[in-house]
SEROMI-599114 format. One record per residue: residue in one letter; x, y, z of N, C-alpha, C in turn. Coordinates in steps of 0.05 Angstrom, whole numbers, padded with zeros to 5 digits, always signed. Each point is the difference from the previous one (the first is absolute). Example, Ala and Ser with C-alpha at 12.3 -4.5 7.8 and 13.67 -1.06 7.14 Angstrom:
// residues 2
A+00264-00114+00156-00018+00024+00000+00018+00024+00000S-00007+00021-00014+00016+00024+00001-00015+00022+00014
This chain:
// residues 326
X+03583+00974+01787+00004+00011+00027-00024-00009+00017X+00003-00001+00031-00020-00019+00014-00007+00023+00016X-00023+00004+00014-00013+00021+00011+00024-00006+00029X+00009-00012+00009+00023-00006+00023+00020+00023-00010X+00005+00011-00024+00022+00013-00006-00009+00031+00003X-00025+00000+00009-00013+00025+00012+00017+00016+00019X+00010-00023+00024+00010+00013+00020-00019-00001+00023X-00029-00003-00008-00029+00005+00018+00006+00000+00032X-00013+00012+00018+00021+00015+00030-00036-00008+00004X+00008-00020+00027-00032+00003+00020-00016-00012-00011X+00000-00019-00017-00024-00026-00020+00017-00022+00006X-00013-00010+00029+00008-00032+00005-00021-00018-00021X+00005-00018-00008-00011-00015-00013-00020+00005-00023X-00029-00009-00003-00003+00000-00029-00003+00034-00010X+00003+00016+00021-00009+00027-00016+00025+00012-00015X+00018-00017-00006+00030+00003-00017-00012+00002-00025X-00023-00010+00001-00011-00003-00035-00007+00027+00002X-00001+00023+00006-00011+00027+00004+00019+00008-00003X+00006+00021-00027-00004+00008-00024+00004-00029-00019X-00020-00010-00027+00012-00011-00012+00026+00011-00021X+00013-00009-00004+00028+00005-00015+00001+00002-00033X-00004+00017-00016+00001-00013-00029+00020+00023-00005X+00027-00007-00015+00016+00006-00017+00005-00002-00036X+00008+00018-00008+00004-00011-00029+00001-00027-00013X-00006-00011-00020+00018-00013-00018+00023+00001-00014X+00005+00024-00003+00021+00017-00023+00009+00020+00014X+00029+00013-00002+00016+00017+00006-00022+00025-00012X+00005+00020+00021-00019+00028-00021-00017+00001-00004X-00026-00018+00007-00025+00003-00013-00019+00012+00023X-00012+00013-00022-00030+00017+00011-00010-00007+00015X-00020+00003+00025-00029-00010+00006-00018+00003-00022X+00006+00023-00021-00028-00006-00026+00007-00021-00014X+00027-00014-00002+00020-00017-00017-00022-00023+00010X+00012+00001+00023-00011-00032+00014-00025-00004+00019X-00015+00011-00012-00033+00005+00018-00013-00020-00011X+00001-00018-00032-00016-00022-00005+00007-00018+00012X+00033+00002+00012+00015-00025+00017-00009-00002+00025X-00003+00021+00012-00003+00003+00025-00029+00001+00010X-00018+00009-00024-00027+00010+00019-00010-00018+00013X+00000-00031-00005-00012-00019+00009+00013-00006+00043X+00033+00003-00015+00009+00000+00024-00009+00026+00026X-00004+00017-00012-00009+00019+00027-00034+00001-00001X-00011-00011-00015-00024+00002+00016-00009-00027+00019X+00014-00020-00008+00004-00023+00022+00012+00012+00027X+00023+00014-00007+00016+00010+00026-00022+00021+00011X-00004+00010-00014-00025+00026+00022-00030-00016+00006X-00006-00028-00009-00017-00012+00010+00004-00011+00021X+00025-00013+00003+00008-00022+00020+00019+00019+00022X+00022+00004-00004+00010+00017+00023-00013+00030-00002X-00007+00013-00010-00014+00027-00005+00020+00024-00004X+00026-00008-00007+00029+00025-00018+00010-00018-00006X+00011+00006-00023+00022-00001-00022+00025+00022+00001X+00027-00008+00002+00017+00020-00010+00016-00011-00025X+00000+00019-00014+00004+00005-00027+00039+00006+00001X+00011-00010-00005+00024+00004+00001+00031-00012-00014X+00016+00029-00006+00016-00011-00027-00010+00006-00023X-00026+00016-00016-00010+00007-00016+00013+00020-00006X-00002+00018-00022+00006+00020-00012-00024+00018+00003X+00004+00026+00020-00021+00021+00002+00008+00027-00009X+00002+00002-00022+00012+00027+00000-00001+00027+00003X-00030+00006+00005-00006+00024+00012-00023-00010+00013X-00017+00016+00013-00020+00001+00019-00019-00003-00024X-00007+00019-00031-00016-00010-00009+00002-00034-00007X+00012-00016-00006+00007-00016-00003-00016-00030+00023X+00007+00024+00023-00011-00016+00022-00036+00004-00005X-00011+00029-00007-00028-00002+00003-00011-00013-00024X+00017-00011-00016-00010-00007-00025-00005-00033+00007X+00012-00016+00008+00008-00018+00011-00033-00007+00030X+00005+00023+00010-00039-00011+00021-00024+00014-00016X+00003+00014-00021-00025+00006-00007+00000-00028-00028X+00014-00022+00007-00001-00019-00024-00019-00019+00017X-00002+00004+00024-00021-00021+00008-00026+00011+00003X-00009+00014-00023-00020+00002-00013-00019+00013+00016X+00006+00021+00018-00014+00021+00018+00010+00025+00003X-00020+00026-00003+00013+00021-00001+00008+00008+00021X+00036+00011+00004+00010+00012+00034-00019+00010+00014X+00001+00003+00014-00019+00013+00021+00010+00028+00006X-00013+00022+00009+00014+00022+00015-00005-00004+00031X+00018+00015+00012+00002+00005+00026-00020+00017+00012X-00019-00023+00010-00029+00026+00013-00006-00009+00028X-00006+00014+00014-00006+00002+00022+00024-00010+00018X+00027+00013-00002+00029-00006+00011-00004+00002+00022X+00010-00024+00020+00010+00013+00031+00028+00001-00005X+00024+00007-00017+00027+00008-00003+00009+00006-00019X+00018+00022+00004+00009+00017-00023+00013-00014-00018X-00016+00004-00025+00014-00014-00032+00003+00018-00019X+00022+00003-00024-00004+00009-00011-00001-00009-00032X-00007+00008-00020-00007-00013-00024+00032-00001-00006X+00007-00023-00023+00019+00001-00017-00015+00004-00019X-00014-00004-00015-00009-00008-00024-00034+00006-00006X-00001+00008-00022-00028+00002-00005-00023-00017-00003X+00015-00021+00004-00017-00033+00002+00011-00025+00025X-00006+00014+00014-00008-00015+00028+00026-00005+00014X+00019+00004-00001+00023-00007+00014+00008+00017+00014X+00004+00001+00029+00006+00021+00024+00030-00005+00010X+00008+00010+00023+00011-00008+00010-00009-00010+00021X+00012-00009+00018-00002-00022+00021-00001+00028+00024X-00012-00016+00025-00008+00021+00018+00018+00014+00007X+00000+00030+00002+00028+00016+00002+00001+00005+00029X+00000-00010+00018+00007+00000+00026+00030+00001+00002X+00012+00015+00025+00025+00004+00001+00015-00030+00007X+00030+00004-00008+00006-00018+00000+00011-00031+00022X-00002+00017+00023+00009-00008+00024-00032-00016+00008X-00023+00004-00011-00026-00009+00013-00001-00030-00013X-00014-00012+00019-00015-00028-00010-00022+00003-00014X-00016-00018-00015-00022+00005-00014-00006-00028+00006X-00026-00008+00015-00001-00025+00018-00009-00006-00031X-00006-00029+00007-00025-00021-00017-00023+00007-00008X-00010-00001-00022-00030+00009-00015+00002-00015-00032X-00035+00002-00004-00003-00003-00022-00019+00027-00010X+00016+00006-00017-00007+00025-00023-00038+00007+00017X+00004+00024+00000-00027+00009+00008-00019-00015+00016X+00010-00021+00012-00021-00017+00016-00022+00013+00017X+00010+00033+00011-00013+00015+00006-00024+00012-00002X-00002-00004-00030-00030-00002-00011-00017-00015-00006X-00016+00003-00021-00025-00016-00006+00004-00006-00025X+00029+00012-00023+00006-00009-00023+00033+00008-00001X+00009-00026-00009+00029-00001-00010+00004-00011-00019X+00025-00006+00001+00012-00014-00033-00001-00021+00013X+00006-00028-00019+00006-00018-00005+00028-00008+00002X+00013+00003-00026+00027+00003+00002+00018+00024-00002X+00017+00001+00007+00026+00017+00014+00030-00002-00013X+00008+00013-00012+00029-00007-00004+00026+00024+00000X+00018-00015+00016+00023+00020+00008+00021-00002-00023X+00019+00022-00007+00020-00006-00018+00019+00015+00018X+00018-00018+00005+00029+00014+00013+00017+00015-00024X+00000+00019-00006+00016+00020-00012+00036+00001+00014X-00007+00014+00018+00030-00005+00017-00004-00012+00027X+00020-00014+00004-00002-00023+00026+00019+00015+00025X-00019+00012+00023+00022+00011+00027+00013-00022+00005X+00024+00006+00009+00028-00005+00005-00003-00016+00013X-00018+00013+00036-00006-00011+00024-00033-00001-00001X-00005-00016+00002-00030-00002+00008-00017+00009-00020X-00030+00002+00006-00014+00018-00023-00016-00034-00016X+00001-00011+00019-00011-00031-00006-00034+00001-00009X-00016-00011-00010-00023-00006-00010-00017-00021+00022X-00007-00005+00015+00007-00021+00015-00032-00007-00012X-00012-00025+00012-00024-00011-00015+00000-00026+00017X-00033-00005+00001-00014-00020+00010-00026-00009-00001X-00008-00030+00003-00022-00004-00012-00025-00001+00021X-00016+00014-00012-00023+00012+00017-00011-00021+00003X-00014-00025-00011-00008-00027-00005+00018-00010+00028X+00014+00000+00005+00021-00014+00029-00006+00019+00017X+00006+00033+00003-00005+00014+00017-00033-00006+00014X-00018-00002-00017-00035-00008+00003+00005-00019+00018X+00011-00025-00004+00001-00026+00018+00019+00006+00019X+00016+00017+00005+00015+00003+00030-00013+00015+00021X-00013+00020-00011-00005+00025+00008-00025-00011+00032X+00004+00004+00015-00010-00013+00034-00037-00002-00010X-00015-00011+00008-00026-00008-00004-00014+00032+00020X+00001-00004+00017-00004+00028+00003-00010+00025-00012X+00029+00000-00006-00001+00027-00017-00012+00001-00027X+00002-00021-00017-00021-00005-00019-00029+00000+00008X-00008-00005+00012-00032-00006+00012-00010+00035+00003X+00023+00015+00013-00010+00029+00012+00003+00017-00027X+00024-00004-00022-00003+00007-00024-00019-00005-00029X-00003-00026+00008-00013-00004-00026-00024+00024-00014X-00018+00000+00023-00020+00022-00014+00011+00021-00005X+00026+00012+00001+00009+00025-00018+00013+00014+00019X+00013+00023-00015+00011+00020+00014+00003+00024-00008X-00011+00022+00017-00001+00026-00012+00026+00016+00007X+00007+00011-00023+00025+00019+00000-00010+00031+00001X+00019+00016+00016-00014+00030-00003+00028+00012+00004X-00008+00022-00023+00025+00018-00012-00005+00026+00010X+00023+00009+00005-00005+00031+00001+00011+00013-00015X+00012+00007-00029+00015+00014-00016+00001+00035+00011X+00031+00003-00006+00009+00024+00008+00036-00007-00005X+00013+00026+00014+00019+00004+00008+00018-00021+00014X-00008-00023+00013+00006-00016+00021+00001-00024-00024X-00018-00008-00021+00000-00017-00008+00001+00007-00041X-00011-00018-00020+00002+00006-00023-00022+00021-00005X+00007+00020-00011-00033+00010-00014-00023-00005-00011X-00018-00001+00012-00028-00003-00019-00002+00000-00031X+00021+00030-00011-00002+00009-00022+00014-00023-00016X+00020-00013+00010+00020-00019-00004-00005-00029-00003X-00015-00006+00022-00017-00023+00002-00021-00009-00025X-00006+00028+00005-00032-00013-00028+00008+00012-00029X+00025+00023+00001+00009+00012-00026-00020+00017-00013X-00006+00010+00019-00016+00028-00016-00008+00016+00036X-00002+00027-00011+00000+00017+00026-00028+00006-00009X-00025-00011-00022-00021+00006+00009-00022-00009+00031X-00014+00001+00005-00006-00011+00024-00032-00015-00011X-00007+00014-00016-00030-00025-00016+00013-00028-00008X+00023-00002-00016+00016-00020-00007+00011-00018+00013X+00012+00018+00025+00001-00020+00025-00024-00008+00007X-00017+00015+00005-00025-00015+00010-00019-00019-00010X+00012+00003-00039-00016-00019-00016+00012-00029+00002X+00029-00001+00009+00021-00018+00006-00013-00022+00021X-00007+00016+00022-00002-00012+00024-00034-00011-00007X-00022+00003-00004-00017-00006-00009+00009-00026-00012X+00012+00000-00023+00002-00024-00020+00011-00017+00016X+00019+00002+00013+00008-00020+00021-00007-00007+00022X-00016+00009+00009-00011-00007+00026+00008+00008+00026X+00013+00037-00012+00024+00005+00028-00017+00030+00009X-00003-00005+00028-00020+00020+00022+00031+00030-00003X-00015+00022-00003+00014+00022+00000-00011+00028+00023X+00020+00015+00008-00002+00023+00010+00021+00016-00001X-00011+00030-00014+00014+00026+00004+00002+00010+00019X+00016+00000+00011+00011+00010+00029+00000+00032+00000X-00006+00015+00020-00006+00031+00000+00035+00012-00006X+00022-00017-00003+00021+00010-00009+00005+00004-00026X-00022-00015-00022+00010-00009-00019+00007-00021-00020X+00007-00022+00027+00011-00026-00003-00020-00022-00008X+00002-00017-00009-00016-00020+00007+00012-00034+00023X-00027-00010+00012+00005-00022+00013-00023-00021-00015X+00015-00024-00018-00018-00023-00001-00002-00024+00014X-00023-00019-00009+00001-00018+00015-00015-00026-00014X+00020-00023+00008-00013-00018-00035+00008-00027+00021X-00029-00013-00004+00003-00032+00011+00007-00019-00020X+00029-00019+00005+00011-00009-00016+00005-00040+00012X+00006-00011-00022+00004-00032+00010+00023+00001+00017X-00002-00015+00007+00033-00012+00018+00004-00024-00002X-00011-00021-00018+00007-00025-00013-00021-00002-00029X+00007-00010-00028-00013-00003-00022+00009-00031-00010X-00028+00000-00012+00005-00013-00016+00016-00016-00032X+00026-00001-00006+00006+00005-00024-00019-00006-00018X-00005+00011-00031-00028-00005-00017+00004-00027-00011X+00030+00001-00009+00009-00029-00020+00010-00024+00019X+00014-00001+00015+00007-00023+00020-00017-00005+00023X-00021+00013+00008-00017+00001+00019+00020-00005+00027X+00010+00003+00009+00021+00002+00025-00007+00013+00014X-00001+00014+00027+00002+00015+00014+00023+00017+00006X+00004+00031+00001+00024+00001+00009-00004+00037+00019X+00017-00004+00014+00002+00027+00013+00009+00013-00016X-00020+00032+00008-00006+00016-00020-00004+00026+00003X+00018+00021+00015-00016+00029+00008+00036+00008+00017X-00001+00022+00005+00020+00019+00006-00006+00009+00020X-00011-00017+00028-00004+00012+00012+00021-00001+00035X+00022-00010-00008+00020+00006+00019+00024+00030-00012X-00013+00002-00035+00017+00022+00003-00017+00035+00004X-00024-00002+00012-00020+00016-00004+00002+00010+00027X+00004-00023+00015-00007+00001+00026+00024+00011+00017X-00011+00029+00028+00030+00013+00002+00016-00020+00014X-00005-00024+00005+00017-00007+00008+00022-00010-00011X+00005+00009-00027+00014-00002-00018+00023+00021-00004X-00014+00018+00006+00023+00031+00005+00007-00014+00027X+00036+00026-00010+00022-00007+00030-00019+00018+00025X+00009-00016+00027-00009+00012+00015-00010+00027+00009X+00024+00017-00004+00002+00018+00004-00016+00024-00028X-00005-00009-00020-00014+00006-00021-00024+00001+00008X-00013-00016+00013-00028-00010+00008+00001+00015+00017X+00014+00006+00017-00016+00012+00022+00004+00042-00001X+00020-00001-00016-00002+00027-00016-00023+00009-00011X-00013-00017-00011-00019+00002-00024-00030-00004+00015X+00005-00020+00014-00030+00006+00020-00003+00024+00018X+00027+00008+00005-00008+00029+00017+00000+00022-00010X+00006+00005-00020-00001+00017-00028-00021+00002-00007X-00014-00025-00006-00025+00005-00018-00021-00020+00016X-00003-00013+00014-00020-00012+00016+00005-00025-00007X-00017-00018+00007+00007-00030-00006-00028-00002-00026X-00009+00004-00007-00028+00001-00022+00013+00021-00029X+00024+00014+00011+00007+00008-00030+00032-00014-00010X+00009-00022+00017+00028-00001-00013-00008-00008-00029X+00018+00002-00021+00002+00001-00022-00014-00033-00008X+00006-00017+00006-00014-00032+00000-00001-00016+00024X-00020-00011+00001+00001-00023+00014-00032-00024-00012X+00003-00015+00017-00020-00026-00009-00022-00013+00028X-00018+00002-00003-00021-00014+00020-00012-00028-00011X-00007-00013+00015-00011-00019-00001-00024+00003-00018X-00020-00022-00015-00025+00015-00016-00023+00020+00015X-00002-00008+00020-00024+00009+00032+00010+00028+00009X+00023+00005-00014+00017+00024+00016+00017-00005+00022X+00001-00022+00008+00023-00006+00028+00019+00008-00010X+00018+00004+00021+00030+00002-00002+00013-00027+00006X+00022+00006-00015+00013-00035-00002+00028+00017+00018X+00003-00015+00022+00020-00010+00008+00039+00009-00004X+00013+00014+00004+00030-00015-00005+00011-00019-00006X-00011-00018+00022+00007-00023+00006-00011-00023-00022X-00026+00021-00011-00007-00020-00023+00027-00009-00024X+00009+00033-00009+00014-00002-00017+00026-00012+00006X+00014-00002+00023+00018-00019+00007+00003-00024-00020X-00028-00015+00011-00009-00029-00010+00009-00001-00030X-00019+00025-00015-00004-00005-00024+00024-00003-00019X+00031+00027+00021+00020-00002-00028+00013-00015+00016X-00002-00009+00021+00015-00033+00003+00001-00021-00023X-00026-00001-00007-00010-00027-00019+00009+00016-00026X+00006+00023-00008+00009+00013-00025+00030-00001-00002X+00022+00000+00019+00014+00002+00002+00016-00036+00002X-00026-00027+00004+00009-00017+00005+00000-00010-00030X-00026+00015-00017+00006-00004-00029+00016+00009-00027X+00020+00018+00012+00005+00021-00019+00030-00021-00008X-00009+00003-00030+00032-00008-00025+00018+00020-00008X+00018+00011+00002+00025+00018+00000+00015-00014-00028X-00002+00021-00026+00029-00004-00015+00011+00022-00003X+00026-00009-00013+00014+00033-00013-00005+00000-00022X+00000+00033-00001-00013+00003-00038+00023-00002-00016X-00002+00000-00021+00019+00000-00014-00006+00029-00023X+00020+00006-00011-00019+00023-00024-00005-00013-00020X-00021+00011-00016-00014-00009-00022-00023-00024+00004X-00004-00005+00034-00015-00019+00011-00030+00001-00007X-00020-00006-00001-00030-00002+00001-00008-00014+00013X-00019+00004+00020-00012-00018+00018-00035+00005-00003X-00010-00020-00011-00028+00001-00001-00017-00015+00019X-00018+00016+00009-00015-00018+00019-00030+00005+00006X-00024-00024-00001-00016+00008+00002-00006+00016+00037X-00002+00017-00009-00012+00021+00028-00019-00011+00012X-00024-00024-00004-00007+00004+00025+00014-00035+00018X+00016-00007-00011+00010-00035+00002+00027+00006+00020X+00013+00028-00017+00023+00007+00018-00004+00034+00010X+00020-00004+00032-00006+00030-00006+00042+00002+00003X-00002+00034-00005+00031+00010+00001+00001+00015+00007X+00031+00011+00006+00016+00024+00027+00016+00010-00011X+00012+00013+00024+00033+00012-00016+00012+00007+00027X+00022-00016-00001+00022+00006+00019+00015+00036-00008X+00012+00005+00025+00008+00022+00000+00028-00010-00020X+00010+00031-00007+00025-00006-00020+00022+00030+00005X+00022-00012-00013+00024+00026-00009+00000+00002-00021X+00014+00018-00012+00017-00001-00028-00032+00013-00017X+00007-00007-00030-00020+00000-00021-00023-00024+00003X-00025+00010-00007-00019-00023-00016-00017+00006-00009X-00011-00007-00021-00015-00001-00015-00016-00021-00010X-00022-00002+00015-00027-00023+00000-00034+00011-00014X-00007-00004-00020-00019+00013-00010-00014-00019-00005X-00032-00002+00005-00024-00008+00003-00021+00002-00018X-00016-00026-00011-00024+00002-00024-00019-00015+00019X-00022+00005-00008-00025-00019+00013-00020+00004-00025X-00023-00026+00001-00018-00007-00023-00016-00014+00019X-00023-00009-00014-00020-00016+00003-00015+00010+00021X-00018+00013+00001-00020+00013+00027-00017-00024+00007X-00004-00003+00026-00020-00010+00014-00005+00005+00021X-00027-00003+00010-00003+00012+00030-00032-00015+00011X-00011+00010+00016-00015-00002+00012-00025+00009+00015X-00014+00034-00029-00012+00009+00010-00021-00003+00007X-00007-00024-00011-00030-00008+00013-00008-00017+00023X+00024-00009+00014-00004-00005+00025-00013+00006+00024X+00012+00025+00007-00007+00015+00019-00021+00008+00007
């Protein structure tokens, strides 16, 4: 089967190679079956295009699936410091996929770029495939880096600070860091390098200066790198935004993102930015029993809105980050 038999929607030319394609040899067989066959082939594919989809394999349950990414020889990760609601499947690292309702978009990102440590690699297993929509969509941050206007790179590069307000409006604190102690949170934010305040309600607001382009460690590439069109309100619908600033002021909506200096960036900035995200993004349909592996910081991924059933569940491994930068 030729990666053309994808279907791929919106990849004129060479970014067709985005997902590489590996299918069985044999009717029925495993990903544990055929991992001596294959490993060579996806770590070329996650070097060179940066995802692999895994497809036509035999997955039979979800353990099956976590057995299969904890074989590339790193322990799962847990879900810490969430900006969206997940919940565990499994007692070894496999979540579900962001539970946002189903009618919402989930723009472009790479896994936690938000911070100062993420995974490495990332992998989705389609369990059940929506009917309509409910797409994975994916693109390579390495191309997004080189489109992205000179400009706006020059005003990003030195960083970008994100500031949260947890509450009611947004995920919980308690939720976010997984424990309702508040030394714990605060030993959290220490280790990482993230500025905190207890708010006289209760709540807390942080604040953590983060990259907005990295380095990869192994390919040395450049590639855009940070979440900061989905931080920023100009990302909520209009009418959300302006609910929420008069509600709560413009200094407590639930997120947004400044420049490293503290400026405020623009609307119009973010225009630019998911222009060039939107001019890179690869569209397939899933199939069930699908796997799509991808290194997180080479590609990032979305989720189209959907009907019907689905079921998309999530592993990540390999930590790396950047705390000694800053």
């Amino acid at each position: 089967m030729s990666a053309a038999s994808l279907h791929l929607s919106r990849c004129p030319g060479p970014k067709s190679a985005l997902p590489v394609l590996i299918t069985p040899s044999a009717s029925g067989q495993t990903l544990s079956e055929a991992m001596a066959e294959i490993r060579p082939r996806i770590d070329e594919g996650l070097c060179v295009a940066g995802g692999v989809l895994l497809r036509g394999f035999s997955v039979p349950t979800i353990e099956s699936f976590q057995t299969f990414a904890a074989a590339f020889g790193h322990p799962l990760l847990k879900y810490e410091f969430a900006s969206t609601p997940r919940s565990a499947v499994s007692a070894s690292g496999v979540y579900t996929s962001t539970e946002y309702p189903a009618h919402q978009h989930i723009p472009l990102h790479n896994e936690q770029a938000y911070t100062r440590e993420w995974p490495m690699k990332i992998w989705f297993h389609c369990v059940t495939a929506s009917p309509v929509g409910g797409e994975t969509p994916i693109a390579d941050s390495r191309a997004i880096y080189k489109r992205m206007p000179a400009d706006i790179l020059a005003r990003f590069e030195p960083g970008l600070r994100y500031v949260r307000n947890y509450g009611e409006f947004d995920v919980p604190w308690q939720k976010v860091f997984n424990t309702g102690n508040r030394s714990e949170v605060e030993d959290f934010c220490r280790r990482a390098c993230i500025q905190w305040q207890w708010k006289d309600d209760g709540e807390l607001r942080t604040s953590q200066l983060c990259q907005a382009v990295e380095t990869h460690p192994v390919t040395g590439e450049r590639v855009w790198f940070n979440q900061a069109h989905l931080f920023h309100v100009s990302n909520l619908q209009a009418e959300v935004r302006e609910s929420l600033e008069d509600i709560l002021g413009v200094g407590n909506v639930p997120r947004n993102v400044f420049l490293a200096d503290g400026r405020v960036i623009p609307d119009e900035e973010f225009a630019r930015v998911r222009a060039v995200l939107d001019a890179e993004t690869v569209i397939f349909q899933w199939q069930a029993g699908d796997v799509l592996m991808l290194d997180n910081m080479l590609v990032a991924h979305a989720r189209t809105p959907f009907k019907g059933p689905r079921q998309v569940v999530v592993a990540m491994a390999e930590p790396h980050g950047n705390l000694g930068r800053f």
